[in-house]
C-alpha positions as CSV (number, residue, x, y, z in Angstrom):
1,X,-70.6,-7.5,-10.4
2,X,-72.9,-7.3,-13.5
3,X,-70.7,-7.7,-16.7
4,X,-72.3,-6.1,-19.8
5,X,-71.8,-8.0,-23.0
6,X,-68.9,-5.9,-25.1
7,X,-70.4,-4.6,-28.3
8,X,-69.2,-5.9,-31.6
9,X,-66.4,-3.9,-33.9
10,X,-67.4,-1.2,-36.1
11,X,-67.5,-3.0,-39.2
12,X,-66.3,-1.7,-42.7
13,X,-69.4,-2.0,-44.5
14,X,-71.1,0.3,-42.3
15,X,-67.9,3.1,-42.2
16,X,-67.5,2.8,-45.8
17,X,-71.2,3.4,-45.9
18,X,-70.8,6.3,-44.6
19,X,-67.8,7.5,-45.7
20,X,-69.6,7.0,-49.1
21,X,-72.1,9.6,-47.7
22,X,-70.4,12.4,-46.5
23,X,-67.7,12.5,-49.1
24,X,-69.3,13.9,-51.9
25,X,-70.0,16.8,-49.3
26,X,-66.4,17.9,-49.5
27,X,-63.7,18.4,-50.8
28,X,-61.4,16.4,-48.7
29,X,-60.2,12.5,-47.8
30,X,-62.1,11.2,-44.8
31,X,-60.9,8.3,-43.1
32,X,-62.5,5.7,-40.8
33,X,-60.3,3.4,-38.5
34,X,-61.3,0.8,-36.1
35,X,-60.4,0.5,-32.6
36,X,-57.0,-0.9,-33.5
37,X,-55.6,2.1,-35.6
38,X,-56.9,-0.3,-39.2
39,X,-58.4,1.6,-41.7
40,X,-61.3,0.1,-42.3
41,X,-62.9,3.0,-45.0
42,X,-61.8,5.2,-47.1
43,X,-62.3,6.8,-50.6
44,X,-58.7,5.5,-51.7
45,X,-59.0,1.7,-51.4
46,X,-55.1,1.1,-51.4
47,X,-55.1,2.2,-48.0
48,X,-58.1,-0.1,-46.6
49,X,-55.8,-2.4,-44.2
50,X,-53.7,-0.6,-43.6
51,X,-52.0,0.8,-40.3
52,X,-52.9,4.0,-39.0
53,X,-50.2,5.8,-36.8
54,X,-52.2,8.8,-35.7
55,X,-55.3,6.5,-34.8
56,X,-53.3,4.4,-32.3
57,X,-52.3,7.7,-30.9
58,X,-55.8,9.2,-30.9
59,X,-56.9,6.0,-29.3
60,X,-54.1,5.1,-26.5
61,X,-54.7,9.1,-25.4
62,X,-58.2,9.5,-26.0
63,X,-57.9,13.3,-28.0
64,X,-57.9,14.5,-31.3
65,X,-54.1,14.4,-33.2
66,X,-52.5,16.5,-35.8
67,X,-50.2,14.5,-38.2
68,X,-48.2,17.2,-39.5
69,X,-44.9,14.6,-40.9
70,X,-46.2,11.2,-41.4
71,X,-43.6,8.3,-40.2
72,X,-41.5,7.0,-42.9
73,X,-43.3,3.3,-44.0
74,X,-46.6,4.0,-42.9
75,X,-50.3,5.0,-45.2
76,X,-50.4,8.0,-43.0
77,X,-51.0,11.2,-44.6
78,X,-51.3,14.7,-43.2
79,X,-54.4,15.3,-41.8
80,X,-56.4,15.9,-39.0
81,X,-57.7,12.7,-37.0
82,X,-60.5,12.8,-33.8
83,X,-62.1,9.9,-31.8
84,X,-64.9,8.3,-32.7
85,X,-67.6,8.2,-30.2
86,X,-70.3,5.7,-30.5
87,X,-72.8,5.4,-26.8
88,X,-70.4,6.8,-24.9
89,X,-67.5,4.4,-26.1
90,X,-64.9,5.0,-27.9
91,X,-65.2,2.7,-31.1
92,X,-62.5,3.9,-33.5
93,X,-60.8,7.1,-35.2
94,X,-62.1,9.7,-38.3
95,X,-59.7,11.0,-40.1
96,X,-59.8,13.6,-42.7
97,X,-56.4,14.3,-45.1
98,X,-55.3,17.6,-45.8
99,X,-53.2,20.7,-44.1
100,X,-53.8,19.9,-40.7
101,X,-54.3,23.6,-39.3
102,X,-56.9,23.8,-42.2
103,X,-58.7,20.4,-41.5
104,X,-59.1,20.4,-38.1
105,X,-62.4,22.5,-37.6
106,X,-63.9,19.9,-40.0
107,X,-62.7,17.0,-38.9
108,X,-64.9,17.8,-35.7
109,X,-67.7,18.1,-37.3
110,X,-67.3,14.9,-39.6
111,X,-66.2,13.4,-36.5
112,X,-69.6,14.4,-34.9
113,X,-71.4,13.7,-38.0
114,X,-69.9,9.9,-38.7
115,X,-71.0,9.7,-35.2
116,X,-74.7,10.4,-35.5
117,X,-75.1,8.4,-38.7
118,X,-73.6,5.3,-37.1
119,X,-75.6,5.9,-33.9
120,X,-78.9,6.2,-36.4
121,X,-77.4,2.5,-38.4
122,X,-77.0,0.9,-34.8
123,X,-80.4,2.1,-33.6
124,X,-82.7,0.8,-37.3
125,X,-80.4,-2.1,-37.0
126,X,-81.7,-2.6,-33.3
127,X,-85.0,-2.2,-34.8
128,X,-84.7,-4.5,-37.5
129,X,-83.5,-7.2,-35.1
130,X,-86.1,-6.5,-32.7
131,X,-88.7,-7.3,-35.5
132,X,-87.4,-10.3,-36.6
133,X,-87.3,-12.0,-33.0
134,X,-91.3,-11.2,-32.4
135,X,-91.8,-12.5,-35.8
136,X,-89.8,-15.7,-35.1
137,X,-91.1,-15.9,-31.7
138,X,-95.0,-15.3,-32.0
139,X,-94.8,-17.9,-35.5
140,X,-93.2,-20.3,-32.8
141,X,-96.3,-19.9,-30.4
142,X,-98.7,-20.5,-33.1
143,X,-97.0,-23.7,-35.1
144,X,-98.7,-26.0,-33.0
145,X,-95.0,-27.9,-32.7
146,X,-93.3,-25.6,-30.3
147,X,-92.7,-27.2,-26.9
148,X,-93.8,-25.6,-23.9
149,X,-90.2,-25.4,-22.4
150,X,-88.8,-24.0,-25.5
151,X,-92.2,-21.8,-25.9
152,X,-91.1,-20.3,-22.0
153,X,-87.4,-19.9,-22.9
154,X,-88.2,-17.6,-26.0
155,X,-90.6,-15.9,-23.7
156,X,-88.0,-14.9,-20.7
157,X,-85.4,-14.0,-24.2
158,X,-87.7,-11.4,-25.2
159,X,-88.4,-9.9,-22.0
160,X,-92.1,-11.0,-21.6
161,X,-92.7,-12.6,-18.3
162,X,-95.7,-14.0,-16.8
163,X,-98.7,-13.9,-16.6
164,X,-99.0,-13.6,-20.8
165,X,-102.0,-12.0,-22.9
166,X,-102.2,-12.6,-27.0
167,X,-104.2,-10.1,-29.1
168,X,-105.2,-10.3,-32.5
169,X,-106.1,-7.6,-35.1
170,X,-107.5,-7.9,-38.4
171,X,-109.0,-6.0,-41.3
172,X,-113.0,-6.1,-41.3
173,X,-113.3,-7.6,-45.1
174,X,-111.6,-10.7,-45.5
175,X,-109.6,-11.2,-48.6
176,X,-110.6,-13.1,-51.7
177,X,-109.9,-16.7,-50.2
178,X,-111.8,-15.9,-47.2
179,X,-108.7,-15.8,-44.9
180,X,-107.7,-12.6,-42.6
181,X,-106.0,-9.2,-44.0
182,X,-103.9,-7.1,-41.8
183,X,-105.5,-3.7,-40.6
184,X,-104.4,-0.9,-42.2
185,X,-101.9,0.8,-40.1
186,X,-101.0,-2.8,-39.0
187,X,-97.0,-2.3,-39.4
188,X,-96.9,1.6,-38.1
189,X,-98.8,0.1,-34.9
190,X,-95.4,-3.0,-35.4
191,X,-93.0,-0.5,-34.7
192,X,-94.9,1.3,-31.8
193,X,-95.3,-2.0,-29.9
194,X,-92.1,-3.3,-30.5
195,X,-90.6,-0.5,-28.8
196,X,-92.7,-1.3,-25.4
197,X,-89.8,-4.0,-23.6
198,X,-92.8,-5.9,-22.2
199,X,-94.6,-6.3,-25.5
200,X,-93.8,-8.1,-29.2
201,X,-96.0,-7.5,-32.2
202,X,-95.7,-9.2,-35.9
203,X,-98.0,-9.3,-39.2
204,X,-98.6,-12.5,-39.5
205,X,-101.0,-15.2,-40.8
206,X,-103.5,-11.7,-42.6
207,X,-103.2,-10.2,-39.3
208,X,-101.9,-8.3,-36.1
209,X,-100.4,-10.2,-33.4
210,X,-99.1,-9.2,-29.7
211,X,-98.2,-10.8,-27.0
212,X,-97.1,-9.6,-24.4
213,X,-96.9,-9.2,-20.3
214,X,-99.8,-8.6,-18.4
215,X,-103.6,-7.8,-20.0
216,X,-103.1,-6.7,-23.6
217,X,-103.4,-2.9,-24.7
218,X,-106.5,-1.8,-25.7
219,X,-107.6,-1.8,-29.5
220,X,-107.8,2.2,-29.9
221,X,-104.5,2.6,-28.2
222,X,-103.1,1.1,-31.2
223,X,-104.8,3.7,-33.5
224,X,-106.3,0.8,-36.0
225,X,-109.7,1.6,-37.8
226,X,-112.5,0.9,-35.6
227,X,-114.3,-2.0,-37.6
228,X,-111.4,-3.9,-36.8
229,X,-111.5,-7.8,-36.2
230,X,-109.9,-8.6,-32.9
231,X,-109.5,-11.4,-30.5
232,X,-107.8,-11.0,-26.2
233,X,-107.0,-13.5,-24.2
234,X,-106.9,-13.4,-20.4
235,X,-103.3,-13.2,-19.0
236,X,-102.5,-16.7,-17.9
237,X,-99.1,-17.8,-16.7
238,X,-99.6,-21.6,-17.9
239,X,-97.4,-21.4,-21.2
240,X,-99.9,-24.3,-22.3
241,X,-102.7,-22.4,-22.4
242,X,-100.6,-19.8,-24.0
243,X,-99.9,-22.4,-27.2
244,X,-103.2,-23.5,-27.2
245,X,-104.6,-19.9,-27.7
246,X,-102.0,-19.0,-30.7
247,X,-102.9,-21.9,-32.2
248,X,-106.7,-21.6,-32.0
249,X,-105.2,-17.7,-33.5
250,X,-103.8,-19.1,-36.5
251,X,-106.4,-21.5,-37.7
252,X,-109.2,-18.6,-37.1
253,X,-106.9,-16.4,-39.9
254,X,-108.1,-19.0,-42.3
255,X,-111.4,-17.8,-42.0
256,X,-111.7,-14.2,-41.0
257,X,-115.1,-14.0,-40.7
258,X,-114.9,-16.4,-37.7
259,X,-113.5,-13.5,-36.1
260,X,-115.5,-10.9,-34.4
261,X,-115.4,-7.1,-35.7
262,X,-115.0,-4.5,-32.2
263,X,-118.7,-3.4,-32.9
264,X,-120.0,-7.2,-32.6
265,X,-122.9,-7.1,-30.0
266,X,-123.8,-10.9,-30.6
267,X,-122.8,-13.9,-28.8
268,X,-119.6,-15.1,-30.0
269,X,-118.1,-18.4,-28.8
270,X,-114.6,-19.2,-29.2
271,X,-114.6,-22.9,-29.3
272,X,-117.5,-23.1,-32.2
273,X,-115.6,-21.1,-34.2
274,X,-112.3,-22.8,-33.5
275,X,-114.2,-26.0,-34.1
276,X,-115.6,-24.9,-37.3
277,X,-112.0,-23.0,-38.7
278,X,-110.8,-26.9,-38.3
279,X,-113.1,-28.1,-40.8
280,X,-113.0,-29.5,-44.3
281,X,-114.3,-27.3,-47.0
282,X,-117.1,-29.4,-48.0
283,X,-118.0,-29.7,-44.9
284,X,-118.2,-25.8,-44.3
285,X,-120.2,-25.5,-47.2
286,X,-122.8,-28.3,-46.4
287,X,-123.3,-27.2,-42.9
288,X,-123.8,-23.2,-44.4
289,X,-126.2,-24.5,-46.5
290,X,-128.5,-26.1,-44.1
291,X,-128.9,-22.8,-42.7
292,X,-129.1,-20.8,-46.0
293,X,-133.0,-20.1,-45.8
294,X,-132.7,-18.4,-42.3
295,X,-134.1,-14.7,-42.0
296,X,-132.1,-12.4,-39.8
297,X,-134.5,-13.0,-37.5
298,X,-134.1,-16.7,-37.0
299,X,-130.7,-16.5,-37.1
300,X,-130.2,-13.9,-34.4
301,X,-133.1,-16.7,-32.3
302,X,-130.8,-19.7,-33.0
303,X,-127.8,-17.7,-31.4
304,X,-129.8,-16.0,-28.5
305,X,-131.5,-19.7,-27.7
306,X,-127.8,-20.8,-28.0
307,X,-126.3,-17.9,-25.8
308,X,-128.7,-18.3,-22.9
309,X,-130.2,-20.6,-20.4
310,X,-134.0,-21.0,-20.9
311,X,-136.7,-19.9,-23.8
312,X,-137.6,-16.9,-21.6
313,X,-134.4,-15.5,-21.0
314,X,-134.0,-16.2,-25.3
315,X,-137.0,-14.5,-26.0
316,X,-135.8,-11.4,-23.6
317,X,-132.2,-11.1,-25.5
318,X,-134.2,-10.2,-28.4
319,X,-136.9,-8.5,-27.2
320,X,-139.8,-10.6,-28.1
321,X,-142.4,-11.8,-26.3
322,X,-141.6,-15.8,-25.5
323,X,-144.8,-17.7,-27.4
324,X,-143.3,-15.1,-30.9
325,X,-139.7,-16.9,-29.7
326,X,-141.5,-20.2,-29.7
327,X,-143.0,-19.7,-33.3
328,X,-139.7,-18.7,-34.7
329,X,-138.4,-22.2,-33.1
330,X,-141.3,-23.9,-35.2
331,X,-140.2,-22.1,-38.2
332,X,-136.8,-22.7,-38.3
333,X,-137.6,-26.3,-37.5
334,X,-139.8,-26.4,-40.9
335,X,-137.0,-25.0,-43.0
336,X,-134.4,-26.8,-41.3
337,X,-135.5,-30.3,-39.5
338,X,-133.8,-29.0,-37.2
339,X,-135.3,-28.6,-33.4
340,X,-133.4,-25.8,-31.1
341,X,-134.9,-27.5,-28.2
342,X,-132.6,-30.7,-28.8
343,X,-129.0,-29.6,-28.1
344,X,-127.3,-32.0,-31.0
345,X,-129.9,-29.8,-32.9
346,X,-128.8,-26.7,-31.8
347,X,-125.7,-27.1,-31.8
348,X,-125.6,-28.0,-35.7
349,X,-128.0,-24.5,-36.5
350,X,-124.7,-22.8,-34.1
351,X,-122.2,-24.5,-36.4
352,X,-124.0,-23.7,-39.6
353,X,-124.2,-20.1,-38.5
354,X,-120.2,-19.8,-38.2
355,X,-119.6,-22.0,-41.1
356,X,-121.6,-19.1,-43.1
357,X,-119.2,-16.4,-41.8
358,X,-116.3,-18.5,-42.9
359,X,-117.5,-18.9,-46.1
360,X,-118.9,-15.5,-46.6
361,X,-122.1,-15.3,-47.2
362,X,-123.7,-13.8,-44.2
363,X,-123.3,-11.6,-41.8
364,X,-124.7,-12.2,-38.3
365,X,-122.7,-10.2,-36.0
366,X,-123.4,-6.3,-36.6
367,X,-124.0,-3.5,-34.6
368,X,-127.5,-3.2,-34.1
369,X,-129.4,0.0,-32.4
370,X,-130.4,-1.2,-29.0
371,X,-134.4,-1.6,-28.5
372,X,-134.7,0.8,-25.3
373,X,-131.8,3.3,-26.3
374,X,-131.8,4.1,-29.6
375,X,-127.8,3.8,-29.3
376,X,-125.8,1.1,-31.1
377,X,-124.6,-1.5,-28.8
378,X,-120.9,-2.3,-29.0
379,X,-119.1,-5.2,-27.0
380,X,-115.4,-6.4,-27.3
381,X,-115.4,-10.6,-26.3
382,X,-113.0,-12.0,-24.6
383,X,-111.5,-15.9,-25.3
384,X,-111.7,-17.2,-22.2
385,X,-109.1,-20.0,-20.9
């Protein structure tokens, strides 16, 4: 047999809360007592701790009781007194003072009422705590100091079970420092996922994070703007991989540009721009600046020669004919003294590229009309494990 974990006491600050709430409404006492017959709230605070006759009663017989002639000794007071019912379980007594007869219908309906208002505390609280565990757990994933065993044990405590995806959302313009801003809607689409048992979603880092079970939702299922910035992984069940990716997360928020909009249609690797969020400042500047003089043109060459396998297949990505490919080579050769035939070369021109959307100053990956078309092209990249 399955034994569920007893919830916690009603607790005072939460009945006086609402006590607090519904008094002003009328014009009598109202009462709150715990499962033990203690008053626990009340607007008369000589009686808070006290011993509650008609409570124990209401509780030992499960009904509403009239207290017509309070015992001799006891803070009882005439009044009308009905259970308090809180999912389905009784959690304690409301009380409200006056001619019984009088007070009854009422004391029904602040019985029902202390009821819902508790019910709507215990589910925000819920909420709140719900919240605060994907925080704490997805900032875990992405420290780079969690362990693995202790990374798969705050997994299986949230509910998220293997295989695991991690999105990332943020705002197209990076902030003033260069580093990510959350999308706007970013905590509306919080709550939404947080309420999904096999998913966990904080701000964090400038952005949007989830992880989750399974493949990850998709970006206009979250109802963020569509020039978004967003990074999936594959689901993997190899919690390594798993760090490794929310890691690689974080230090791309330090540079939002390194981060591809939902509209990007040009190649986009994941471990250049990785490599390049990991560097120095001065050495993001210098290696921008070695590709400063580049026209669009050349730039979209150097990341088609770098995206495919031969000068041909280059020169077909962006629809040129190959010898007008091999003259834009020359050119950015000239400006550069650096050959894209050479792959220590090429790879330099790649890094320069990224280190110029880190920094800001260019913008390589756009949507662009497609040559045969007419429509803009629009890809979503994947990281791949």
């Amino acid at each position: 047999m399955v034994e569920h974990p007893r919830r916690p006491p009603l607790g005072g600050d939460l009945a006086q809360r609402v006590v607090d709430l519904i008094a002003p409404t009328i014009s009598h006492n109202i009462n709150v007592m715990d499962e033990h017959g203690t008053i626990i709230a009340c607007l008369d605070p000589s009686r808070l701790g006290t011993l509650h006759r008609g409570a124990q009663r209401v509780i030992a017989e499960g009904r509403g009781v009239l207290v017509t002639s309070p015992e001799p000794g006891t803070s009882d007071r005439p009044g009308a007194n009905e259970p308090l019912m809180v999912d389905g379980e009784l959690r304690g007594v409301v009380g409200v003072t006056g001619d019984p007869n009088e007070v009854a219908p009422l004391a029904r309906v602040v019985a029902l009422t202390v009821q819902l208002l508790i019910a709507q505390e215990h589910e925000q609280d819920a909420v709140t705590r719900r919240h605060t565990e994907a925080r704490d757990l997805i900032a875990a994933l992405g420290s780079g100091t969690t362990d693995p065993d202790a990374a798969r044990s705050r997994l299986t405590s949230a509910g998220l079970a293997p295989p695991w995806s991690l999105a990332l959302w943020a705002a197209a313009e990076p902030r003033a420092d260069a580093s990510a801003a959350p999308p706007s809607l970013a905590e509306t689409a919080v709550v939404r996922i947080n309420a999904d048992a096999g998913r966990r979603a904080a701000v964090l880092h400038g952005a949007l994070w989830l992880v989750g079970t399974g493949t990850a939702p998709p970006p206009h299922s979250l109802g963020l703007p569509a020039d978004s910035r967003h990074l999936v992984t594959a689901p993997t069940g190899d919690v390594d991989v798993l760090l490794a990716h929310a890691e690689e997360a974080r230090a791309l928020c330090r540079y939002a540009g390194l981060i591809p909009t939902l509209a990007v249609i040009d190649p986009w690797s994941r471990a250049i721009a990785v490599a390049v969020a990991h560097l120095p400042p001065r050495t993001l500047a210098h290696l921008a600046g070695r590709v400063a003089s580049l026209t669009e043109a050349q730039r979209r060459t150097v990341l088609a020669v770098g995206s495919t396998t031969s000068m041909q297949a280059a020169a077909d990505s962006v629809y040129v004919h190959r010898n007008t490919l091999l003259q834009r080579v020359e050119r950015i050769r000239s400006a550069t003294g650096l050959d894209l035939r050479r792959a220590d070369h090429l790879t330099t021109l790649l890094m320069g590229l990224y280190a110029r959307e880190a920094v800001g100053t260019s913008h390589t990956r756009r949507t662009q009309p497609h040559r045969k078309t007419g429509r803009n092209t629009v890809e979503t990249h994947e990281w791949r494990a």
